[in-house]
C-alpha atoms as a printed R data frame, in Angstrom:
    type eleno elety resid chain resno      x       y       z
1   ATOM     1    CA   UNK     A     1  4.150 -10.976  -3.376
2   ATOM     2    CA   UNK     A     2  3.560 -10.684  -6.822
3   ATOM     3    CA   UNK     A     3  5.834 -11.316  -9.601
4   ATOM     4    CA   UNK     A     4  8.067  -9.082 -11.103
5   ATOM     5    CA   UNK     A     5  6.196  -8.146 -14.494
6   ATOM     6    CA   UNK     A     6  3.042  -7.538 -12.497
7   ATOM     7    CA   UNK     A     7  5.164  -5.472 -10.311
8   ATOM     8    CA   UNK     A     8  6.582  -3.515 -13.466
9   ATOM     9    CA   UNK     A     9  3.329  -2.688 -14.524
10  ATOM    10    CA   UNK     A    10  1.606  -1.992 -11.763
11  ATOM    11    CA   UNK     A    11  4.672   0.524 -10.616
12  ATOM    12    CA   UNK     A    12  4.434   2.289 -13.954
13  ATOM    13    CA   UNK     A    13  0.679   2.744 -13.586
14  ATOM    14    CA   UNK     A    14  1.371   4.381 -10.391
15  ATOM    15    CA   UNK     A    15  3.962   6.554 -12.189
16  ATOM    16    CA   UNK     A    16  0.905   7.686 -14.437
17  ATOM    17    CA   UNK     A    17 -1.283   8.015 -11.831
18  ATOM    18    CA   UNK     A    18  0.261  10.799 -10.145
19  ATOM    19    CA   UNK     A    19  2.128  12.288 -12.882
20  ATOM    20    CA   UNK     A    20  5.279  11.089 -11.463
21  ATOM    21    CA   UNK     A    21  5.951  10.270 -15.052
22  ATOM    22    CA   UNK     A    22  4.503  12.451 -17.981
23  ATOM    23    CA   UNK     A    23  5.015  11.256 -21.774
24  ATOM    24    CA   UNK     A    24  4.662  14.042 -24.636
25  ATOM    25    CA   UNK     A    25  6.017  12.778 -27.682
26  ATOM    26    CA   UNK     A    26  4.590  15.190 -29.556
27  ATOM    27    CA   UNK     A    27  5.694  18.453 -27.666
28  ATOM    28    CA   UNK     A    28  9.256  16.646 -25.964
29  ATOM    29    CA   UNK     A    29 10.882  17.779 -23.066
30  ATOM    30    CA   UNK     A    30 14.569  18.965 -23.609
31  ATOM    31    CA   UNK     A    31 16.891  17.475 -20.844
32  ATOM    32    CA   UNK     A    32 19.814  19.269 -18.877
33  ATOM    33    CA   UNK     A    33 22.026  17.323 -21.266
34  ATOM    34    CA   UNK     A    34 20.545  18.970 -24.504
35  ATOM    35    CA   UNK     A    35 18.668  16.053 -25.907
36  ATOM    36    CA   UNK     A    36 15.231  15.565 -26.387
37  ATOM    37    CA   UNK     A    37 12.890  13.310 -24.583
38  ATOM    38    CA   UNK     A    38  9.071  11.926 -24.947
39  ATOM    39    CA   UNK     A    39  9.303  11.463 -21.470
40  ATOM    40    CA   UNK     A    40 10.164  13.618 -18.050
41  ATOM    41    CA   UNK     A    41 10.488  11.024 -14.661
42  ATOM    42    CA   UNK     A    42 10.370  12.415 -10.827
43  ATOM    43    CA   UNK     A    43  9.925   9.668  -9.059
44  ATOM    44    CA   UNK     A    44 10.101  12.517  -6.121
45  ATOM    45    CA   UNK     A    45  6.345  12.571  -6.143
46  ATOM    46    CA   UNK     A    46  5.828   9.137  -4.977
47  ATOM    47    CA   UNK     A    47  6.736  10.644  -1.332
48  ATOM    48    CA   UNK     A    48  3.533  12.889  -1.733
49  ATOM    49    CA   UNK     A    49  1.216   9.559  -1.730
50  ATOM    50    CA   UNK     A    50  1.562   7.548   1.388
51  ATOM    51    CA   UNK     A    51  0.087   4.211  -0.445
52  ATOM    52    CA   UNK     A    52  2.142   4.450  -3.004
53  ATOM    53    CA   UNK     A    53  5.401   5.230  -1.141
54  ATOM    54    CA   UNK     A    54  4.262   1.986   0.706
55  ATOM    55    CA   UNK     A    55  3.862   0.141  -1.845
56  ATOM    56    CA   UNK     A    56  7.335   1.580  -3.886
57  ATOM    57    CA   UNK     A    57  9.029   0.502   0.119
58  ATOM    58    CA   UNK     A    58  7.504  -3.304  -0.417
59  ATOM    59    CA   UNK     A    59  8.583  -3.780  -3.739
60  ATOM    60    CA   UNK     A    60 12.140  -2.660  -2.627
61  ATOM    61    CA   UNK     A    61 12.110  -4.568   0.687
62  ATOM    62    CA   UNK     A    62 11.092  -7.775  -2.284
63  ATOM    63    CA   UNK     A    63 13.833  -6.872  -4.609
64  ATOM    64    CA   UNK     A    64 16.715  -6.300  -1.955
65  ATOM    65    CA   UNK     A    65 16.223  -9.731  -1.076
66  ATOM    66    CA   UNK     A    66 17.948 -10.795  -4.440
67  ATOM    67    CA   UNK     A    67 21.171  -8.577  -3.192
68  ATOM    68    CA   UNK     A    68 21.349  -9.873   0.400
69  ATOM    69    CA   UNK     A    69 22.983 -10.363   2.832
70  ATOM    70    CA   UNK     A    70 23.739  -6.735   3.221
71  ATOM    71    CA   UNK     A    71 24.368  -5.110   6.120
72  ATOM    72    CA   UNK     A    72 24.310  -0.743   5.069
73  ATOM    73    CA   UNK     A    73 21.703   0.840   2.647
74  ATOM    74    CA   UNK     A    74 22.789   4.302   0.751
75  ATOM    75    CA   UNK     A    75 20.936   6.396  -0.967
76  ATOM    76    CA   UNK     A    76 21.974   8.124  -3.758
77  ATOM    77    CA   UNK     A    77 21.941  12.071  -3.598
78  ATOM    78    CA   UNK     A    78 19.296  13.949  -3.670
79  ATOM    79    CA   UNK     A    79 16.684  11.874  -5.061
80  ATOM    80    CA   UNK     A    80 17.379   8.172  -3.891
81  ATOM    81    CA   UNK     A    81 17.936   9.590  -0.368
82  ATOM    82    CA   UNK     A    82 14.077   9.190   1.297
83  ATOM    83    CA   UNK     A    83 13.407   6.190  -0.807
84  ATOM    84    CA   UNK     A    84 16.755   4.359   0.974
85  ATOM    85    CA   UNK     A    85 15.803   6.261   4.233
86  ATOM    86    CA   UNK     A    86 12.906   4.599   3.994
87  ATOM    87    CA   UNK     A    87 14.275   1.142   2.537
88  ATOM    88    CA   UNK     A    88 16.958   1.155   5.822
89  ATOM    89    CA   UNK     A    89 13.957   1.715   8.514
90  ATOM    90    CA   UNK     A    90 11.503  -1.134   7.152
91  ATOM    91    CA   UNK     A    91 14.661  -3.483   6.835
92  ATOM    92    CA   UNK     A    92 15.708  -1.969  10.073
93  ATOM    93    CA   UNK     A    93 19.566  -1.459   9.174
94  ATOM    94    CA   UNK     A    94 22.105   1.290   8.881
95  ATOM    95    CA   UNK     A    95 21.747   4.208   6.056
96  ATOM    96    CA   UNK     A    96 23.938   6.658   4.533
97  ATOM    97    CA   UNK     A    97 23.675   8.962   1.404
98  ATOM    98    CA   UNK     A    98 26.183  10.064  -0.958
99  ATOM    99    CA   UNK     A    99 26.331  13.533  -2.362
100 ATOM   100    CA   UNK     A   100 27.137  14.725  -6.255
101 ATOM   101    CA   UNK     A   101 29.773  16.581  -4.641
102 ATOM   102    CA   UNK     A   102 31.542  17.269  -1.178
103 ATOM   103    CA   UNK     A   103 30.148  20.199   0.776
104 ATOM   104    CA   UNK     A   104 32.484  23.198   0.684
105 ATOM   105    CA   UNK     A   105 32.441  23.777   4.368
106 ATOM   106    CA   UNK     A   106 32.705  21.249   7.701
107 ATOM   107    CA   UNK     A   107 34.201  18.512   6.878
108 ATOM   108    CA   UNK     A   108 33.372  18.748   3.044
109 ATOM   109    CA   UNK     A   109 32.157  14.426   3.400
110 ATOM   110    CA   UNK     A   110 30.883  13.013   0.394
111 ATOM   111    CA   UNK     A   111 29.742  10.682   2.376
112 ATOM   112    CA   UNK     A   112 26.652  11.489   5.305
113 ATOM   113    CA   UNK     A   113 26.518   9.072   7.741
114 ATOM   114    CA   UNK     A   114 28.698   6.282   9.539
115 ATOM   115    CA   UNK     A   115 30.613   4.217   7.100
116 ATOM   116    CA   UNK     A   116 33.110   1.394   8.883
117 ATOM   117    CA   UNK     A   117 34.558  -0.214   5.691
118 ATOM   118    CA   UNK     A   118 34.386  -3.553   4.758
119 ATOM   119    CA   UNK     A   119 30.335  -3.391   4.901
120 ATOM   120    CA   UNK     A   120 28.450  -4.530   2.111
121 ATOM   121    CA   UNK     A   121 25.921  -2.037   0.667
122 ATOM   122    CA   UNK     A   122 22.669  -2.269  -1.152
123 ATOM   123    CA   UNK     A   123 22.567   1.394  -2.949
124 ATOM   124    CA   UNK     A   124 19.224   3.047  -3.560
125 ATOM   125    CA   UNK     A   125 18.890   5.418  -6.285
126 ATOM   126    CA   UNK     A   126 15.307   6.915  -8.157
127 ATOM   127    CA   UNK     A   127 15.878   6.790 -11.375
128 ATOM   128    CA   UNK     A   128 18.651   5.097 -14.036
129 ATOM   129    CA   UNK     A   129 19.356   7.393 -16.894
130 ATOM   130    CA   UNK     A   130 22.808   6.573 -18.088
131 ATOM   131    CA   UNK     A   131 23.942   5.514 -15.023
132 ATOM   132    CA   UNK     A   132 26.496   8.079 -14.378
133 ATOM   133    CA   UNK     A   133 25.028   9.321 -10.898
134 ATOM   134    CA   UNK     A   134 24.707   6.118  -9.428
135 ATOM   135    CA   UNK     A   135 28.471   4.495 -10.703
136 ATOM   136    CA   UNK     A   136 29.838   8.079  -8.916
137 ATOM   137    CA   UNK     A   137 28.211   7.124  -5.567
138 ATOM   138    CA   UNK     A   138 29.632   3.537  -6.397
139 ATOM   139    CA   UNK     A   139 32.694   4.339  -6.544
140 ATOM   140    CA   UNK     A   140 32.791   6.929  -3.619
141 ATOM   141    CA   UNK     A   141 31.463   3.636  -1.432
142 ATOM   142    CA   UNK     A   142 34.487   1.932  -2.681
143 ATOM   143    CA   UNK     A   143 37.029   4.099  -1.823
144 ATOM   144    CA   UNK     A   144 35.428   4.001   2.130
145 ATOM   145    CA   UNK     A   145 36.296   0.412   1.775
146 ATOM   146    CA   UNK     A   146 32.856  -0.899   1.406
147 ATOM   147    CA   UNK     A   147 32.033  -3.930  -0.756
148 ATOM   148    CA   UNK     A   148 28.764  -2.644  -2.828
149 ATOM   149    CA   UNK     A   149 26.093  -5.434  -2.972
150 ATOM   150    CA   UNK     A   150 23.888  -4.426  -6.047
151 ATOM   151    CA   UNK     A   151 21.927  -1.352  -7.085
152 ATOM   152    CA   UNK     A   152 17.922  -0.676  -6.480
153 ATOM   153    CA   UNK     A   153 15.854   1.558  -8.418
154 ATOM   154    CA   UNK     A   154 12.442   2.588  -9.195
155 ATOM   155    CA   UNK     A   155 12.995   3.216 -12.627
156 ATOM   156    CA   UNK     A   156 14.850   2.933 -15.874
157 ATOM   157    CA   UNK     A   157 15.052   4.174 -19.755
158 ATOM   158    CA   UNK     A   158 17.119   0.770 -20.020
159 ATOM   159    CA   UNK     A   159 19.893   2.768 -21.792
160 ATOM   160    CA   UNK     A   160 22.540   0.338 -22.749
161 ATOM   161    CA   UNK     A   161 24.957   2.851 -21.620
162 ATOM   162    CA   UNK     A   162 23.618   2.131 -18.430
163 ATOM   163    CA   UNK     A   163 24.513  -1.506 -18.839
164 ATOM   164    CA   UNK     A   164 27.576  -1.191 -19.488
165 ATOM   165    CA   UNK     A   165 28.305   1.428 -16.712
166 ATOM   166    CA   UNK     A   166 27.258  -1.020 -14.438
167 ATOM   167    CA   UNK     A   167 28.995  -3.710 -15.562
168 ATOM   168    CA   UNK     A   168 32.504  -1.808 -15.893
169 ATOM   169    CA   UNK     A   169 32.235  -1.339 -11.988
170 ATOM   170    CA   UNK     A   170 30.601  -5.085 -11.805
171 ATOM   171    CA   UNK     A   171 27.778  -3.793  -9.891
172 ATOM   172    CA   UNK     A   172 24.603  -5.801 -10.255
173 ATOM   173    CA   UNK     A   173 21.203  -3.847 -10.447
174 ATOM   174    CA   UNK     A   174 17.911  -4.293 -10.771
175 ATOM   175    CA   UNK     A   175 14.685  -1.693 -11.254
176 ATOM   176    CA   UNK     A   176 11.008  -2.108 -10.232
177 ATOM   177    CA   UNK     A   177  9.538  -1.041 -13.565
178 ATOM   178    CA   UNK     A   178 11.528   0.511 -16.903
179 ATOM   179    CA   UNK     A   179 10.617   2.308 -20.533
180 ATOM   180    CA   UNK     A   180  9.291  -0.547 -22.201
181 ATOM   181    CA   UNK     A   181  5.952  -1.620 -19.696
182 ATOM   182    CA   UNK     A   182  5.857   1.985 -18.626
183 ATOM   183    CA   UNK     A   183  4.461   2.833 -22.740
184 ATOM   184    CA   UNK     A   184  3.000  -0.852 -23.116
185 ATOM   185    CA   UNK     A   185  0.847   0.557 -19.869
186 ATOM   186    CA   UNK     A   186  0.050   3.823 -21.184
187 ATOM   187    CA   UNK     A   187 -1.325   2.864 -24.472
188 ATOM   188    CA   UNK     A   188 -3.379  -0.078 -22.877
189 ATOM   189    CA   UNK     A   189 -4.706   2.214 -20.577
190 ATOM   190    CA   UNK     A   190 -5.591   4.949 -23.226
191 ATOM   191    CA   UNK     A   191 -2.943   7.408 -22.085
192 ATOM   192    CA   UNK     A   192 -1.482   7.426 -25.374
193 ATOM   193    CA   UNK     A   193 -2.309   6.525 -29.176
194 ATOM   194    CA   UNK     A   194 -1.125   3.717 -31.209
195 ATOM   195    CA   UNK     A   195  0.948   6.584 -33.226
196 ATOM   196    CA   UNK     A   196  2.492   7.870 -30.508
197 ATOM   197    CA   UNK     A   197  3.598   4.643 -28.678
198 ATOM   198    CA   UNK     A   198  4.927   4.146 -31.984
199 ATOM   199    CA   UNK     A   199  7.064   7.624 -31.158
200 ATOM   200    CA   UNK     A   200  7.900   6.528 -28.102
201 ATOM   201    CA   UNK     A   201  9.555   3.487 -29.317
202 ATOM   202    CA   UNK     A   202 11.567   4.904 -31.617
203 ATOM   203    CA   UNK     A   203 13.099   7.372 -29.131
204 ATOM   204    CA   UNK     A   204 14.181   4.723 -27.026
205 ATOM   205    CA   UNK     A   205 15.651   2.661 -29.740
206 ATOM   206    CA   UNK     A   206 18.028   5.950 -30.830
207 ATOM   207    CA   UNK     A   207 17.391   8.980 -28.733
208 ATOM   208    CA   UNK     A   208 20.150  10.770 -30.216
209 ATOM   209    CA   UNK     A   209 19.043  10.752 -33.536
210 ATOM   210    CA   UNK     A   210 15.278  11.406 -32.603
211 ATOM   211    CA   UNK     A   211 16.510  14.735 -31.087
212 ATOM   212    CA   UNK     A   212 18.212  15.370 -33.904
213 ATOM   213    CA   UNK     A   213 16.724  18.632 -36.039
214 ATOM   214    CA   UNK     A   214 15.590  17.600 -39.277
């Protein structure tokens, strides 16, 4: 297997590849939350391209090892659900997801799937923004009695408030690629200028006050 930087980069020129991740520092997204970002991330388009899902599926299967033993894999609503789906068959183990929110009819789980208690979980989720979605289906896990094993992703801004999410439910986690290769990548490859990498990095070093109108 290769190591993990090659695996960072070679994830993030994937990401490229299929437009899975777009960069626009000049003409920024604006996010749900209001702020705005060089960058938009759906990782949901990896599903589209069967070598790359494969390949996204090995580099998990590589990465879980780091979190084992583990003996349930949940995916993280909606977008970490077919990744983990996937993760669960290859490693041929038990999955669940966890939903944003309990359904408002049935029998409203937040939980879909069998959960026993006491298993230890490897959660699977797309992408790592601040971290919020993920620590939710953390603790949800929790309060079924399961003991979570560490976080997978494919992807991360590598917000600190991410880090400290994580480590204020002491939940270990780990991504296949993040910000910093993903722009090193795209200016090596010609996808973006000098100038603008330069952009880039100075959104991810305060993307508060980069959104900020002048």
């Amino acid at each position: 297997m290769v190591s993990s930087n090659n695996i960072a980069a070679e994830i993030a020129q994937h990401l490229l590849q299929i437009k899975a991740i777009k960069l626009s520092p000049q003409k920024p997204f604006t996010w749900a939350s209001g702020l705005k970002s060089p960058i938009y991330c759906d990782n949901r388009l990896v599903l589209s391209h069967p070598a790359i899902r494969r390949f996204v599926i090995d580099c998990f299967v590589e990465k879980s090892k780091n979190f084992a033993p583990f003996d349930l894999v949940a995916g993280v609503a909606t977008a970490g659900i077919a990744h983990g789906a996937l993760l669960a068959d290859r490693l041929d183990l038990p999955f669940v997801y966890v939903r944003a929110k309990a359904k408002e009819h049935g029998r409203q789980n937040l939980i879909e799937g069998e959960v026993h208690g006491h298993q230890r979980v490897l959660v699977i989720e797309d992408l790592i923004s601040t971290g919020g979605s993920s620590v939710s289906a953390i603790e949800v896990l929790k309060d079924a009695g399961c003991t979570i094993g560490g976080l997978l992703a494919i992807f991360t801004y590598g917000f600190d408030a991410a880090t400290e999410a994580f480590a204020k439910v002491a939940c270990p986690f780990d991504t296949l690629s993040h910000y910093n290769v993903l722009i090193q990548e795209a200016a090596r490859s010609g996808y973006i200028s000098e100038s603008e990498l330069e952009l880039l990095q100075s959104w991810r070093a305060d993307p508060k006050a980069w959104s900020a109108p002048e």
